[in-house]
N, C-alpha and C positions, 0 to 999 in steps of 0.2 A: 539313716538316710533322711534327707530334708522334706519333708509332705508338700507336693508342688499343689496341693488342692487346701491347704491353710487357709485359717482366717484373714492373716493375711493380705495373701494372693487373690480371696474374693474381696476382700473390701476394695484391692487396687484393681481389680479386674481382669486380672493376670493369670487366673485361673487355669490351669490346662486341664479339659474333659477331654480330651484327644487320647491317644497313643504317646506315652512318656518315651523319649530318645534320651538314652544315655548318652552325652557326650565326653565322657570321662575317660582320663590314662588307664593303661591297661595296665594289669596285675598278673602275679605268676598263673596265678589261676587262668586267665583269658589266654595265656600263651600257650598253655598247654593245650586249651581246645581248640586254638587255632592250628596249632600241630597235630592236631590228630584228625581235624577238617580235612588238612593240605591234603595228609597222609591218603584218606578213605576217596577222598576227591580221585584223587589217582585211578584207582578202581574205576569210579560215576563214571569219569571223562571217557573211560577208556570203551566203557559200556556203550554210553552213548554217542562217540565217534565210532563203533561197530555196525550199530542201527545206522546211523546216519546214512553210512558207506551203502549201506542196501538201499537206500531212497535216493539216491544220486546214481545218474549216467558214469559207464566205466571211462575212466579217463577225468571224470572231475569230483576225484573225491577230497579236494581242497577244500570244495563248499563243506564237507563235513565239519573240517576248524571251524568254519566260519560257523558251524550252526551251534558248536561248543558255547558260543560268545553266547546264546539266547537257553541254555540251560547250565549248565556246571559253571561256567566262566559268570555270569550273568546274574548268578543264586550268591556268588561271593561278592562282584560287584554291589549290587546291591545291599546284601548287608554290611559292605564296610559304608555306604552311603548313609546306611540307616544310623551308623553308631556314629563318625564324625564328619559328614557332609552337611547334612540337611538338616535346616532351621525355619523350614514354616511347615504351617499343618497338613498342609496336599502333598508337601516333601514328604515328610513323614508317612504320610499314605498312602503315597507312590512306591517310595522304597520298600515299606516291609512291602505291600500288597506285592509286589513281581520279587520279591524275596521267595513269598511262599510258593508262586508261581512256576517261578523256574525249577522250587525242588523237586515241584510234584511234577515236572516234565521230567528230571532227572530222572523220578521214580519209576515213570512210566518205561520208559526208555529202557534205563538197566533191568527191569524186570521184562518186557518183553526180548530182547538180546538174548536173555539166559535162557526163556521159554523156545526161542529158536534154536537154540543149539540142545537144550535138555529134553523137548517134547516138540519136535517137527511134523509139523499138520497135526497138530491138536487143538479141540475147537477152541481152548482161552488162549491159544497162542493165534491163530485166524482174528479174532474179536481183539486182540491187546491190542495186536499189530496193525487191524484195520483204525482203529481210536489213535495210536502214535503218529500213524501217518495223516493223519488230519490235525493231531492236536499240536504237534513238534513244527509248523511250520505257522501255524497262529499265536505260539508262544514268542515266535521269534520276531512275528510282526508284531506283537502287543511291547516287546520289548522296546524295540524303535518310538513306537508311540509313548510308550512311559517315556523314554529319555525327551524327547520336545515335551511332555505335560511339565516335567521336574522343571526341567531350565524356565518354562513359561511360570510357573508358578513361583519364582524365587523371590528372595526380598529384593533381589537387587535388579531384576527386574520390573517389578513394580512400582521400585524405586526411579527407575528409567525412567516408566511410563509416565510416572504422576509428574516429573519434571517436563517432559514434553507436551504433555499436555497442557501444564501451565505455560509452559511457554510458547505454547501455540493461543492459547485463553489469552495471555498478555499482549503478545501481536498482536492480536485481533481489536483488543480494547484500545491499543496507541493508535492500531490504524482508523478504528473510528475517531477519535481525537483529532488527530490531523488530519481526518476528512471535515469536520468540524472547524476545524481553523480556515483552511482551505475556502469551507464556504465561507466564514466571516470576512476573510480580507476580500471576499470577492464582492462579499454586500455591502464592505465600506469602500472599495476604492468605486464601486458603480457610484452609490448615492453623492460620494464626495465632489466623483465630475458632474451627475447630473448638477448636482446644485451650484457649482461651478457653470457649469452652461446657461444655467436659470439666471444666476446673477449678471453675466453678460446678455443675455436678450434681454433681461429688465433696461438695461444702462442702456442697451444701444436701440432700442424703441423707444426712452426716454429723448435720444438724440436726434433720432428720426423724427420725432411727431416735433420738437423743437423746429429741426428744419423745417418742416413741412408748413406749420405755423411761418415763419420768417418769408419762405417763400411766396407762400399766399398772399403775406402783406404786400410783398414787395410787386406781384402780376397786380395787383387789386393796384397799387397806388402808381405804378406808370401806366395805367391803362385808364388813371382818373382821369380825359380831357377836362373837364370843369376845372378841376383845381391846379392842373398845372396856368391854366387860363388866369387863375385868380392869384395867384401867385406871382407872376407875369406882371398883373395888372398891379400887383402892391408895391411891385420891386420900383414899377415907375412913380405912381403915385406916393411914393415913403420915400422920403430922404435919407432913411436908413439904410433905403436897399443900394444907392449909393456908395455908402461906409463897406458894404456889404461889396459891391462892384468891384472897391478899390483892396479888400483884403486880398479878393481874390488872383485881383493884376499883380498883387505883391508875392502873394505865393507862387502863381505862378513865375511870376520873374525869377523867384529865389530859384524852382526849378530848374527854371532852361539855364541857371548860373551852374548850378551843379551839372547840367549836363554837359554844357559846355567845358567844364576842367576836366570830366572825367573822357567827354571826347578827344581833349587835347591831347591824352596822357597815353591814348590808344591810335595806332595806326588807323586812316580813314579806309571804309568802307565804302564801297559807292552805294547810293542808294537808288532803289528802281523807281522813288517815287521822290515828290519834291518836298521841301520842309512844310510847302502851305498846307500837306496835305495831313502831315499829322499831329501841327502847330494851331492850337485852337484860334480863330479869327477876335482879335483884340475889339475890333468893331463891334459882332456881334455880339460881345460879350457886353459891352457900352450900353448897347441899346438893349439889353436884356430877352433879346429872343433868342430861344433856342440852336442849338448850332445843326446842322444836315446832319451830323453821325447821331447827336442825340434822338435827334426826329427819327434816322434812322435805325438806330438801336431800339427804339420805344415799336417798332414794327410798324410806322405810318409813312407815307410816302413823304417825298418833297413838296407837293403841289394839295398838301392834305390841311387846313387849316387850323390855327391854334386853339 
């Protein structure tokens, strides 16, 4: 037989200090003590569905089978569990421990049955029989609990477990990630418009203070009476202003020529008002003083002087 406590087995760690489980095929030898188990089983069972029947209401002695499964039934369960079922160490020490368990209820059991029928009202039959009947229904409930310890302790339970739990550990860690992402697109696309906005009120405060400058000039220099005066007075005195009189008779002229073809080209419209009135005066223009709508547009009366 191979030494499962080898050198080895301790050098790889593998070591079993536990309870050794045979999980080996069975030989003639193992069949004959299973036949002569079955065999004497017959008997236990029989003992012990006897008692049983006295601890149950008439009418329900079905629960006695049932109670078989937590001693005779439950002593074999078990040790077939122990030889080729179970493969971790609480296996193992589950199965033998209610292995033994159940015998020693069988033992109980068929020895007080026989003391009832052999020695009635006798005081080790009173005291057997007062311990079976407490201990034959705590056997049966420890049985139940063995059965959930086995299956919770299995490898492949545990195997379960460790999977779920990483993959609950893994979720956990993608969903911080992606809450992590989540917040970055959300601090680039903020920053991106803020400074997008930033760059538009630079540009259109640069346009504003622009206009604001232009229009300044422009209240500042129709509201100079001095220098429109002096202006005035140069256009006469300068024979340039002249040249100057006569470009501007000419552009105009060129105007009213284009207005003229392109009135021709359009059906007349009647006017509410007459041509003098929105036909700059030729005269006035000759003699260089300003015209009524100029004077008027500059915000000074007609009778206001230059």
């Amino acid at each position: 037989m191979t030494n499962n406590n080898s050198i080895t087995n301790e050098l790889t760690g593998s070591a079993n200090n536990g309870i050794e489980t045979d999980h080996g095929g069975l030989g003639f030898g193992d069949l004959v003590v299973l036949l002569l188990d079955a065999v004497l089983l017959i008997y236990t069972a029989w003992r012990s569905y006897d008692f049983l029947t006295t601890t149950v209401p008439d009418g329900f002695q079905m629960l006695a089978l049932v109670g078989l499964w937590g001693l005779d039934i439950g002593a074999v369960a078990w040790s077939l569990v122990w030889i080729f079922g179970s493969s971790a160490q609480y296996q193992d020490w589950t199965s033998m421990a209610f292995f033994i368990i159940d015998l020693m209820g069988v033992i109980l059991t068929s020895i007080t049955d026989s003391l009832m029928y052999g020695q009635k009202g006798g005081a080790l039959t009173g005291i057997l029989a007062g311990v079976a009947v407490v201990a034959i229904p705590l056997i049966v409930v420890f049985n139940v609990v063995a059965g959930f310890i086995y299956h919770m302790t299995s490898p492949e339970t545990k195997a379960r477990r460790a999977a779920r739990k990483s993959s609950a550990e893994h979720k956990r860690k993608m969903g911080e990630i992606a809450e992590m992402e989540r917040d970055l697109i959300y601090a680039e696309q903020y920053l991106l418009a803020k400074q997008e906005t930033l760059d538009k009120a630079t540009i259109l405060a640069e346009i504003k203070t622009a206009q604001d400058a232009v229009e300044k000039a422009t209240r500042a220099k129709l509201r100079d009476q001095l220098g429109i005066q002096q202006n005035a007075n140069t256009l006469k005195a300068n024979d340039a202003g002249s040249d100057k009189l006569a470009t501007l008779k000419s552009h105009l002229a060129d105007l009213r020529n284009k207005l003229d073809i392109a009135s021709a080209s359009v059906t007349p419209v009647p006017q509410a008002e007459s041509d003098t009135a929105t036909t700059p005066d030729l005269a006035l223009i000759e003699s260089g003083a300003p015209s009524p709508e100029a004077i008027k547009g500059n915000g000074h009366g007609k009778t206001d002087p230059i």
